[in-house]
KEKE-3310 file (N, C-alpha, C; in steps of 0.2 Angstrom, whole numbers, plus 5000, padded with zeros to 4 digits):
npx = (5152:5156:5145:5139:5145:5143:5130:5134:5142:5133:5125:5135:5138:5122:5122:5133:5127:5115:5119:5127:5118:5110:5120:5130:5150:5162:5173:5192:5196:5208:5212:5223:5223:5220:5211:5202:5196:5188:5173:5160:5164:5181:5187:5186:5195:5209:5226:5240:5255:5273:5282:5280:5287:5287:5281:5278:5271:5275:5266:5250:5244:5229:5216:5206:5189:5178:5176:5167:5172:5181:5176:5165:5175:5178:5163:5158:5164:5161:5150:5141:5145:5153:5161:5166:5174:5182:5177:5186:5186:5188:5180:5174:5165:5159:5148:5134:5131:5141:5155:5174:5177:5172:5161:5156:5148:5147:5138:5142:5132:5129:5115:5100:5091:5079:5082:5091:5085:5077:5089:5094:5082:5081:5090:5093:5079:5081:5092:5085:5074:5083:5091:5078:5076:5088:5087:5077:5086:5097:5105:5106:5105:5095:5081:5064:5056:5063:5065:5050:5051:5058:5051:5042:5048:5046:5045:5045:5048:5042:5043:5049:5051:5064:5057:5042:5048:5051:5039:5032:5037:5036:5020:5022:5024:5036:5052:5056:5065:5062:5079:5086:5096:5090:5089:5096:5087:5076:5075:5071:5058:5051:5052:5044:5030:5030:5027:5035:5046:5058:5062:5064:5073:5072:5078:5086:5090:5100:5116:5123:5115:5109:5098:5096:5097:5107:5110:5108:5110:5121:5128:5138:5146:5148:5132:5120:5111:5092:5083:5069:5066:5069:5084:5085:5095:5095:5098:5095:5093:5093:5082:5082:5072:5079:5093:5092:5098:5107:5109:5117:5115:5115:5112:5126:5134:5140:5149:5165:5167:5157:5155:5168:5167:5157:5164:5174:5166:5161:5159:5168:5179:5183:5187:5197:5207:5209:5219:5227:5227:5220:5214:5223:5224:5213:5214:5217:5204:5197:5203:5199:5185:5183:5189:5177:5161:5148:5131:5127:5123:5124:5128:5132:5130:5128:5135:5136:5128:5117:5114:5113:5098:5093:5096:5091:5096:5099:5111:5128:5136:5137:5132:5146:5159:5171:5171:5175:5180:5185:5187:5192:5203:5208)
npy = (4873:4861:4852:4858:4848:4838:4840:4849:4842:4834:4844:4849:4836:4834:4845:4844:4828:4833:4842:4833:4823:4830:4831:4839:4843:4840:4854:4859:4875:4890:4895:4904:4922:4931:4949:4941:4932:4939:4947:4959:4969:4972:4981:4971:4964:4951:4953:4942:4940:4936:4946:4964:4970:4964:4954:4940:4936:4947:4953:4960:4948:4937:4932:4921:4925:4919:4907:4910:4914:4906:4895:4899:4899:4885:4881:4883:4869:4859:4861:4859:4864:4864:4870:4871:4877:4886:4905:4920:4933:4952:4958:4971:4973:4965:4956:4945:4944:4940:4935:4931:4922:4908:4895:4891:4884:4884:4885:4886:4885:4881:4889:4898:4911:4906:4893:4894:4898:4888:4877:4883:4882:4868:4862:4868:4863:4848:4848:4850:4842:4829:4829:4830:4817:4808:4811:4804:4794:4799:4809:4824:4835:4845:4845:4846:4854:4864:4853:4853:4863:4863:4852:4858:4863:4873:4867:4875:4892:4908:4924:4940:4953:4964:4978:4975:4971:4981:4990:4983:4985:4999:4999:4990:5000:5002:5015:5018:5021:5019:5010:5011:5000:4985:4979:4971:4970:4974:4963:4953:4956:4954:4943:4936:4941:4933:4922:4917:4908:4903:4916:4924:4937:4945:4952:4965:4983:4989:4992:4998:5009:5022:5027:5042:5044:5043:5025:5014:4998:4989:4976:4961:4965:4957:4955:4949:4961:4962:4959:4960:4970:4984:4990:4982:4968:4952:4945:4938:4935:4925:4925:4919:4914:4919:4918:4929:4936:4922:4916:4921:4925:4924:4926:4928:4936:4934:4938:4945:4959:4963:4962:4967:4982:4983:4980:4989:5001:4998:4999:4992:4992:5003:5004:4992:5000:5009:5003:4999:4989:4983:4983:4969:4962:4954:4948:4935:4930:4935:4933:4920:4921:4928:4916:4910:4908:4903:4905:4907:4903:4907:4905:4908:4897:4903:4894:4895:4901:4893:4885:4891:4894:4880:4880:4887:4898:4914:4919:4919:4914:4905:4895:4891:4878:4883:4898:4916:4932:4950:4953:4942:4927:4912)
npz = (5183:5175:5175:5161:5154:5146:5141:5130:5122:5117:5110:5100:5093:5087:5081:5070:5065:5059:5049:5042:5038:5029:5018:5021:5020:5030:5032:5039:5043:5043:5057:5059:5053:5037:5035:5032:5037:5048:5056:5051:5061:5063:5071:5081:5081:5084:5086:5078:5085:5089:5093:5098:5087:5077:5062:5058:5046:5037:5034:5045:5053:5061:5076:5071:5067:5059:5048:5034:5021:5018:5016:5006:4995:4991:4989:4974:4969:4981:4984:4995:5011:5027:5042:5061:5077:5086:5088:5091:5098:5100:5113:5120:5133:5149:5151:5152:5140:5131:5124:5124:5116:5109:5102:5084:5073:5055:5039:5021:5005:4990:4983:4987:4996:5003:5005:5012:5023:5028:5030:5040:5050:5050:5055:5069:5074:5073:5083:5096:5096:5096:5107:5115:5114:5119:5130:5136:5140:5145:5157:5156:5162:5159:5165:5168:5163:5154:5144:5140:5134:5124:5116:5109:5100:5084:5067:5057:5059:5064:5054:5051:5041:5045:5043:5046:5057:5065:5065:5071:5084:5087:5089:5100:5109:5109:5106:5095:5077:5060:5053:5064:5077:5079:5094:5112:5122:5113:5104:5112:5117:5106:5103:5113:5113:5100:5103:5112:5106:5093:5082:5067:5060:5046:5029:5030:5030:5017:5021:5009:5003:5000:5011:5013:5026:5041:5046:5061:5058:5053:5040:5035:5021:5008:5008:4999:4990:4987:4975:4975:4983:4985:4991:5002:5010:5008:5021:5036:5055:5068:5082:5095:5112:5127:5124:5113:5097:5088:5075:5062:5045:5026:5011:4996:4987:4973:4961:4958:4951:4958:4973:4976:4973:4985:4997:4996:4999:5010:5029:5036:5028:5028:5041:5043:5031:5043:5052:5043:5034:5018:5000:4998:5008:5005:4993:4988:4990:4980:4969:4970:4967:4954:4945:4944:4952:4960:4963:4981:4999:5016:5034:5051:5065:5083:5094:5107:5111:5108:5114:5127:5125:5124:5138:5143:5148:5153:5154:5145:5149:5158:5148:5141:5146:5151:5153:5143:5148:5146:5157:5164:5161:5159)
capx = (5156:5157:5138:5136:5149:5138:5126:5137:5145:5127:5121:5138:5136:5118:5121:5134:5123:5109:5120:5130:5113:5108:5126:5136:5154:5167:5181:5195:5198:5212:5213:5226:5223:5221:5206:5196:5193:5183:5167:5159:5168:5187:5192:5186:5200:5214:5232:5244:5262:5278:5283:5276:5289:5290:5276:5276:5271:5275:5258:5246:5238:5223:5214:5196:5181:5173:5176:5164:5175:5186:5169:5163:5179:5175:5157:5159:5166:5160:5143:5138:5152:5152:5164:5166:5178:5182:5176:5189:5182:5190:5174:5177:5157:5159:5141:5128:5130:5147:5164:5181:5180:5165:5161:5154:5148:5146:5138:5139:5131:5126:5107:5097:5088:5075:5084:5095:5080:5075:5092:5092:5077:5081:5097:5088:5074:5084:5096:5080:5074:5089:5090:5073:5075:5094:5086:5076:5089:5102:5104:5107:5104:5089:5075:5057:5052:5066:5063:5045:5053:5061:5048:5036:5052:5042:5049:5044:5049:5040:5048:5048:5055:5067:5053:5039:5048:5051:5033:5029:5040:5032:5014:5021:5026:5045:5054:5061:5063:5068:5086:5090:5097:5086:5095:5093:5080:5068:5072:5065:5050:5048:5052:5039:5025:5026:5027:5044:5050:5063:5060:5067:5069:5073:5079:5088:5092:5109:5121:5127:5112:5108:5093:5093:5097:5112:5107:5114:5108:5128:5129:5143:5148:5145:5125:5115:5102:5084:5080:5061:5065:5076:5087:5086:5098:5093:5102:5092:5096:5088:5082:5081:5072:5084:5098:5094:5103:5110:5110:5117:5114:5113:5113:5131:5137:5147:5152:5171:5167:5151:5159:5174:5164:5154:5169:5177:5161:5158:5162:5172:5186:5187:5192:5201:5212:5214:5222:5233:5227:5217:5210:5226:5220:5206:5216:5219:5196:5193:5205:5194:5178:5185:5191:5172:5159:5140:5124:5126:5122:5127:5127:5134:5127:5134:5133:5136:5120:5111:5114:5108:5091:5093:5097:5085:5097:5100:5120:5130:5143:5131:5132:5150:5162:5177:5170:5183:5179:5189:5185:5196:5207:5210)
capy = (4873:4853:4851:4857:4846:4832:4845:4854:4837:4832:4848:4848:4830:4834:4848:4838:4823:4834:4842:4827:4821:4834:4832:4846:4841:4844:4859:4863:4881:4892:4900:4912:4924:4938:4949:4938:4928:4944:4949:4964:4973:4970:4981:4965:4956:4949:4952:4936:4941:4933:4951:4969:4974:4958:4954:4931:4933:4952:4957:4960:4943:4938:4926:4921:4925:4915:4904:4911:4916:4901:4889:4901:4897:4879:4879:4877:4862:4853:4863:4859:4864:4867:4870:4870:4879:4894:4913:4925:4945:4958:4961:4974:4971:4961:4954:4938:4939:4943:4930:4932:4914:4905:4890:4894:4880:4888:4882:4887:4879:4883:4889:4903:4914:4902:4887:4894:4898:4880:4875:4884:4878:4861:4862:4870:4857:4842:4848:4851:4835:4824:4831:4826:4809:4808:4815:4798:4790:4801:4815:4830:4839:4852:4847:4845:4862:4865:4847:4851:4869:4859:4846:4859:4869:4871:4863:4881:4899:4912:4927:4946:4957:4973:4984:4972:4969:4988:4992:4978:4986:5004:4996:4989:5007:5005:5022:5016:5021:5014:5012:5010:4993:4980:4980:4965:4971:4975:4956:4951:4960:4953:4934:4935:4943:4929:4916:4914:4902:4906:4920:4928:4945:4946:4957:4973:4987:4987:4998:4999:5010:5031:5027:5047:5046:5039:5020:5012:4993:4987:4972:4962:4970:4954:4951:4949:4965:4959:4963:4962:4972:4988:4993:4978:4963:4946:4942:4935:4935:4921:4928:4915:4915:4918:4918:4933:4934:4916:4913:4927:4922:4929:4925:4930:4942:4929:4941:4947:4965:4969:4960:4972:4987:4983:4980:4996:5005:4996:5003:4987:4991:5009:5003:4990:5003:5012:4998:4995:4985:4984:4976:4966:4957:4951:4946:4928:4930:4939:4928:4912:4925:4928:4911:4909:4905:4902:4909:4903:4909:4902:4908:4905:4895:4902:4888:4896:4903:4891:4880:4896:4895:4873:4876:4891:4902:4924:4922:4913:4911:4897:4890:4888:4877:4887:4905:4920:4938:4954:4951:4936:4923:4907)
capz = (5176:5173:5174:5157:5148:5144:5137:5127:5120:5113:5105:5093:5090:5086:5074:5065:5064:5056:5043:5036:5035:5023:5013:5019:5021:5037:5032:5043:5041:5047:5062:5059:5045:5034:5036:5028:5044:5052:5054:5051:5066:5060:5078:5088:5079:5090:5081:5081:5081:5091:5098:5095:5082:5071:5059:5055:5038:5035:5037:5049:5055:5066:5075:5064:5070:5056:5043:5030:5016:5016:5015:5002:4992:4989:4984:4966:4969:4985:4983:5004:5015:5036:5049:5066:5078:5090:5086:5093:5096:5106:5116:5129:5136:5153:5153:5151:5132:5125:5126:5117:5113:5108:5096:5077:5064:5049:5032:5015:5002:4983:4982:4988:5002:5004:5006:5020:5031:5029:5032:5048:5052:5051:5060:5078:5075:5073:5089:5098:5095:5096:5114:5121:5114:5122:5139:5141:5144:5148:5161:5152:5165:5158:5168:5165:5160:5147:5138:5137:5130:5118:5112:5107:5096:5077:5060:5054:5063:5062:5050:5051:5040:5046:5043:5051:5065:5068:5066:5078:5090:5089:5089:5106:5112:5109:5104:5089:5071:5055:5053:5071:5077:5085:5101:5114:5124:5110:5104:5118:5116:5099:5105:5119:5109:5095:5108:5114:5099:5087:5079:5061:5057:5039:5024:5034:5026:5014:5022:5002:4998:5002:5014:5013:5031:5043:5047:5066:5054:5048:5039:5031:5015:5002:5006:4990:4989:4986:4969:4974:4989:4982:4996:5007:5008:5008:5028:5042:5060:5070:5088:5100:5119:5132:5119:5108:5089:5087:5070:5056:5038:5022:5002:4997:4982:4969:4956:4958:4953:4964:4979:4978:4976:4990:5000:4995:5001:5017:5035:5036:5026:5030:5048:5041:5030:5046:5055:5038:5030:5011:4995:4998:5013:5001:4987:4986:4989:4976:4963:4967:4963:4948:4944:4946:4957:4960:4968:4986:5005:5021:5039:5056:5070:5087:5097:5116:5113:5105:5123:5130:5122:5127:5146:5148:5153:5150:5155:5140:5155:5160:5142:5139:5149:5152:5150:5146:5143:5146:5165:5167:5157:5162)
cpx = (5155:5151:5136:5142:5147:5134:5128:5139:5139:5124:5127:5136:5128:5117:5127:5131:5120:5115:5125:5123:5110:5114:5131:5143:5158:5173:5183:5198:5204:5211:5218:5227:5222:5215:5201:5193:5191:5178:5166:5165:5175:5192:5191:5191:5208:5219:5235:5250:5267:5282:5278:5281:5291:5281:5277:5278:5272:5270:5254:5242:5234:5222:5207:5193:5178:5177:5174:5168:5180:5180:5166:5166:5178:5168:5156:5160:5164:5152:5140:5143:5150:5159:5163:5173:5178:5181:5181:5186:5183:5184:5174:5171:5159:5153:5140:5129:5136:5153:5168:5181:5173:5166:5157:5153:5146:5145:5137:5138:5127:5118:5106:5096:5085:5077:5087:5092:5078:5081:5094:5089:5078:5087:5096:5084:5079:5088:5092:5078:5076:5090:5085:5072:5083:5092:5084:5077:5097:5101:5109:5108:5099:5083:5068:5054:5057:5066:5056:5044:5053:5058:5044:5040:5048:5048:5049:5043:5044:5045:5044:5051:5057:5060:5046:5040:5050:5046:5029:5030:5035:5026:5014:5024:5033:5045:5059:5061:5066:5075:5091:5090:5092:5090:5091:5088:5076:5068:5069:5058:5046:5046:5046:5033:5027:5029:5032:5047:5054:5058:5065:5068:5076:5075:5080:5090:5098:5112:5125:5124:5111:5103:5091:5093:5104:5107:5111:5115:5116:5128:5136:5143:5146:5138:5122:5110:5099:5082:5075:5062:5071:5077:5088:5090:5095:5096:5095:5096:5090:5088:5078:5078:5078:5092:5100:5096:5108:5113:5111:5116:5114:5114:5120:5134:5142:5150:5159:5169:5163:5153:5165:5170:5160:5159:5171:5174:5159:5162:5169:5180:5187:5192:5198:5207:5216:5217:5227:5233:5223:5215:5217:5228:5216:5207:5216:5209:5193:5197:5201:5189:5179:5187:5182:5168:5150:5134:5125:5122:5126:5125:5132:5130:5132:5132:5134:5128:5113:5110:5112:5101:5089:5093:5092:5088:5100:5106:5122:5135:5142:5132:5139:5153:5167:5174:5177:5180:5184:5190:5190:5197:5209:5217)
cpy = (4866:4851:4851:4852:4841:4834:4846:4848:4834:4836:4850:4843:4832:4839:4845:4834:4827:4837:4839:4824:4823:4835:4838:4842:4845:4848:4862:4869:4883:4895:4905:4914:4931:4941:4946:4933:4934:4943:4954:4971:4971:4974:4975:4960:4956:4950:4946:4939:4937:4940:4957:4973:4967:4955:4944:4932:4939:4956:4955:4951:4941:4929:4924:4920:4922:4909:4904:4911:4909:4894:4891:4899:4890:4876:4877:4871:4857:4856:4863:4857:4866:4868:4873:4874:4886:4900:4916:4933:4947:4959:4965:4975:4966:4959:4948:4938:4940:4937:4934:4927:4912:4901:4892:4887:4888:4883:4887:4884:4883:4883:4897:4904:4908:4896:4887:4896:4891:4875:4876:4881:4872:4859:4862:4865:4852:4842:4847:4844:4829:4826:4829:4820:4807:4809:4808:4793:4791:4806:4820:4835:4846:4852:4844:4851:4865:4858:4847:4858:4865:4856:4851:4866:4866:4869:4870:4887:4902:4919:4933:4950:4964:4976:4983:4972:4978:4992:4990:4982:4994:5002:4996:4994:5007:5012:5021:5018:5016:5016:5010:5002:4991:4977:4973:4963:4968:4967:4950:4953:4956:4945:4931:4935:4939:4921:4911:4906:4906:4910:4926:4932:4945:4951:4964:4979:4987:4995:5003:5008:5019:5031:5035:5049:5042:5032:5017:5003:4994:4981:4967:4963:4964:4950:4953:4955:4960:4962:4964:4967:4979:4992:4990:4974:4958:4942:4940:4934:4929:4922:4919:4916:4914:4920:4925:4931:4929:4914:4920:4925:4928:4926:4930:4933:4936:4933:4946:4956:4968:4967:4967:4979:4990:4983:4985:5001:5004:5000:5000:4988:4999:5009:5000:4995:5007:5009:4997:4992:4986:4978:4971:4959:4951:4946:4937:4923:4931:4936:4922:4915:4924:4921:4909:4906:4904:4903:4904:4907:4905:4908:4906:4903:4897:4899:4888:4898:4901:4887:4886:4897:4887:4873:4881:4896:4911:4923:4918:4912:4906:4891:4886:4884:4879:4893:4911:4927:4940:4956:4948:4929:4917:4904)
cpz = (5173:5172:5166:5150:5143:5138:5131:5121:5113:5108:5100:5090:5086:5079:5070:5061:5059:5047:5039:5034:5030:5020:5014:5020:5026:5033:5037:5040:5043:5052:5064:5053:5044:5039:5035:5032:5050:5051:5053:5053:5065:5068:5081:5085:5083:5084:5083:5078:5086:5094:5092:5090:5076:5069:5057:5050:5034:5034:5043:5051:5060:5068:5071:5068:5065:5049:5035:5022:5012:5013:5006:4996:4988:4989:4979:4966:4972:4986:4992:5006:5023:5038:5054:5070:5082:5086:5092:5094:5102:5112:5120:5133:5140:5156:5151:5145:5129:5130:5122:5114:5114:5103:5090:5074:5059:5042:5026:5009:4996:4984:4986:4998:5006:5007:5014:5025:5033:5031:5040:5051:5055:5056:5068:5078:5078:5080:5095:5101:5096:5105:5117:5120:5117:5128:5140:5143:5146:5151:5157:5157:5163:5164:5164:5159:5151:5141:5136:5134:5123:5111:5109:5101:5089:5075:5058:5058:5060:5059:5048:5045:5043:5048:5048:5058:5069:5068:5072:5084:5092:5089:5097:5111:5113:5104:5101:5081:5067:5053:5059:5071:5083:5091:5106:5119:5120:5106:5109:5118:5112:5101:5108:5116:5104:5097:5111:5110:5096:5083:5073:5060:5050:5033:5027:5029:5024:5014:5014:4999:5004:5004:5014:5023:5034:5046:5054:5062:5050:5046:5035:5024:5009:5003:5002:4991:4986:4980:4971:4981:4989:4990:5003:5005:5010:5014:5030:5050:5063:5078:5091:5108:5123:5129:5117:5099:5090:5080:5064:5050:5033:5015:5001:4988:4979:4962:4960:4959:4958:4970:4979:4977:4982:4997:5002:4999:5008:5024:5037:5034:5027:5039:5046:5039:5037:5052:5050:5034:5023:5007:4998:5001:5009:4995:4982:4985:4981:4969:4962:4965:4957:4944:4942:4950:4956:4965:4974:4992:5011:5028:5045:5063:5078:5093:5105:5117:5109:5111:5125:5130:5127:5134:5147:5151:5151:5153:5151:5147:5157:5154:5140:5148:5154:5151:5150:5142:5146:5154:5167:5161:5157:5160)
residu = (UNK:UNK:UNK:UNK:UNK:UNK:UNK:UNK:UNK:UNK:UNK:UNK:UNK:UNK:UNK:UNK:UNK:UNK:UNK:UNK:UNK:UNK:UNK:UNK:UNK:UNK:UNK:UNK:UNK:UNK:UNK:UNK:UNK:UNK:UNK:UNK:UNK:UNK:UNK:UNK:UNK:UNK:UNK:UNK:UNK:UNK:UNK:UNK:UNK:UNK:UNK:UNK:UNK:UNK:UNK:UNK:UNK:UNK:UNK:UNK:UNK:UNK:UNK:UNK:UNK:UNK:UNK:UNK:UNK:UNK:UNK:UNK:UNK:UNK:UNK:UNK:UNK:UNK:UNK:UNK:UNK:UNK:UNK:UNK:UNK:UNK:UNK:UNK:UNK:UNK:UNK:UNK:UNK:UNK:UNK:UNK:UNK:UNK:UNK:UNK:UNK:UNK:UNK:UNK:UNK:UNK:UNK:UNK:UNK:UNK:UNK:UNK:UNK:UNK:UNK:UNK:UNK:UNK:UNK:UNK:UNK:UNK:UNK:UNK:UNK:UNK:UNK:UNK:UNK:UNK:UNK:UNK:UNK:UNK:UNK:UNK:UNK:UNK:UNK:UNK:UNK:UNK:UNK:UNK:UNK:UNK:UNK:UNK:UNK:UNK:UNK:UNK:UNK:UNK:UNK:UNK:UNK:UNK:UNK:UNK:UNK:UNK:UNK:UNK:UNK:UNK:UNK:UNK:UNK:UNK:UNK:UNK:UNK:UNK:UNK:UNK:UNK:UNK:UNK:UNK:UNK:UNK:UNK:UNK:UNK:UNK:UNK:UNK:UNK:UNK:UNK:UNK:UNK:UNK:UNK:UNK:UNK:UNK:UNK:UNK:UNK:UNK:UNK:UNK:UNK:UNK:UNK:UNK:UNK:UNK:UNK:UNK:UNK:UNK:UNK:UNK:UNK:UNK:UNK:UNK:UNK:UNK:UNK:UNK:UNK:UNK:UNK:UNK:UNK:UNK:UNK:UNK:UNK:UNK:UNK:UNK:UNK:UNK:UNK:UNK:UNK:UNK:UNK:UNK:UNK:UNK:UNK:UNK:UNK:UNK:UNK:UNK:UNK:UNK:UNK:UNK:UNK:UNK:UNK:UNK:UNK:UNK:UNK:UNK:UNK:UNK:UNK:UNK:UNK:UNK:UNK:UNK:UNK:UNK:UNK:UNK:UNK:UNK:UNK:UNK:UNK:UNK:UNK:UNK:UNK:UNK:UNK:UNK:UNK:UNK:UNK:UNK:UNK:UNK:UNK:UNK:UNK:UNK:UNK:UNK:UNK:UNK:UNK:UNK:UNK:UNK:UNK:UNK:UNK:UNK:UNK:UNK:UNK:UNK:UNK:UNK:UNK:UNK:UNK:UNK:UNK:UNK:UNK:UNK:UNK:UNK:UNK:UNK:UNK:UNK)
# end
């Protein structure tokens, strides 16, 4: 357990380091809050109350699984925003890739699709990097074999889109069509076959749109459709060796009305409603929208399984510290 604390200590410090260097700035977010500190999945969300018949703040509140919204909030203004900080999520899976509790940076920052792959990019480099020049004069404890994984991480991934990478996949005799989700086998498949590096898969299908068929492919509800690409949105997920999906991303919806209609329409907020809650959850989001805002995107870094990909290992339980699932609580 103590083995990786050294490790762990250096690859925050590392991605820090990398985005002050590129001008983002540190915001502390909240971690207890509306819906608007969820993700997608709003059942994996913890409630916080002081007993089961007393509400805090008279509604429902949670712990956050993300930061995103609150970052988004203050782009106009500070243009390159991060934080840093625990993900929360119900998880009821007791295996090698799922926590209740896990670290998250998260940026978002004024600008497009293209940039936030490059900023991704630069982030997993620079960690990469900054690690095997730390290693030759500190024990890290990786080893030989994982520092000379490391030295040989590109400045530039390679980059699938959705439809490519599920073509790939029936090419290499998986029994998969389109629509279905890329599950963590077949990203494995995909990782190995393009030379176990980080690997992109790009513009998924937008839940928003009548594919003409049911889609297992859910995404969060304000990613940008692809004008050159009608009926895809402009996300990314970044598939890591050993790790899996590490990095979610996506170019992010800045007009008040089509954000709320996409809301409205998402799977997200119909569970939400059936938990209780509504637009009103949203409320105090969708007045800085309105207040105005500007083309951004952003993502999150989930940093148990980015040290998953660094130590070389398929159980994140190895990667974190303290591990805690639905198994056992410390």
């Amino acid at each position: 357990m103590q083995k990786n604390v050294l490790l762990i200590a250096e690859i925050i410090k590392a991605g820090r380091a990398s985005l002050e260097r590129r001008g983002f700035i540190e915001v502390v977010t909240p971690r207890v809050v509306r819906a608007t500190g969820a993700c997608e999945n709003v059942n994996t969300l913890f409630e916080v109350s002081v007993s089961k018949d007393f509400k805090w703040f008279g509604s429902s509140s949670y712990l956050a699984q993300t930061g995103q919204l609150y970052l988004e909030a203050l782009v106009p203004a500070y243009q390159k925003v991060y934080c840093s900080g625990p993900s929360f999520r119900a998880e009821a899976t007791v295996d090698a890739r799922h926590l209740v509790e896990f670290m998250m940076m998260e940026i978002e920052f004024a600008g497009g699709f293209d940039q936030l792959l490059k900023e991704i990019e630069a982030f997993i480099f620079d960690i990469a990097k900054t690690l095997v020049n730390v290693s030759k004069n500190r024990d890290l404890g990786l080893g030989e074999e994982n520092l000379k994984r490391l030295a040989s991480c590109p400045e530039v991934f390679t980059k699938l889109t959705y439809d490519e990478a599920i073509a790939k996949l029936q090419e290499l005799g998986e029994q998969i069509v389109w629509g279905d989700d890329i599950n963590s086998a077949r990203e494995k498949i995909l990782v190995e076959h393009y030379g176990d590096q980080p690997l992109f898969i790009t513009r998924y299908p937008d839940p928003m749109v009548d594919h003409g068929k049911e889609i297992e492919v859910e995404k969060f509800f304000n990613m940008l459709p692809d004008a050159e690409h009608p009926g895809r949105v402009l996300s990314s997920d970044l598939i890591l060796p050993f790790a899996g999906e590490a990095v979610g991303s996506a170019a992010r919806v800045h007009l008040a009305d089509e954000m709320v209609r996409r809301l409205e329409n998402s799977k997200m907020f119909k569970r939400l409603k059936e938990m209780g809650g509504g637009l009103n959850d949203f409320s105090w989001y969708i007045d800085r929208l309105k207040e105005g805002s500007v083309p951004h995107a952003g993502c999150g870094f989930g940093m148990s399984r980015i040290t998953q990909w660094i130590m070389g290992t398929a159980d994140i339980r190895e990667a974190v510290t303290f591990p805690s699932n639905k198994g056992g609580i410390i």
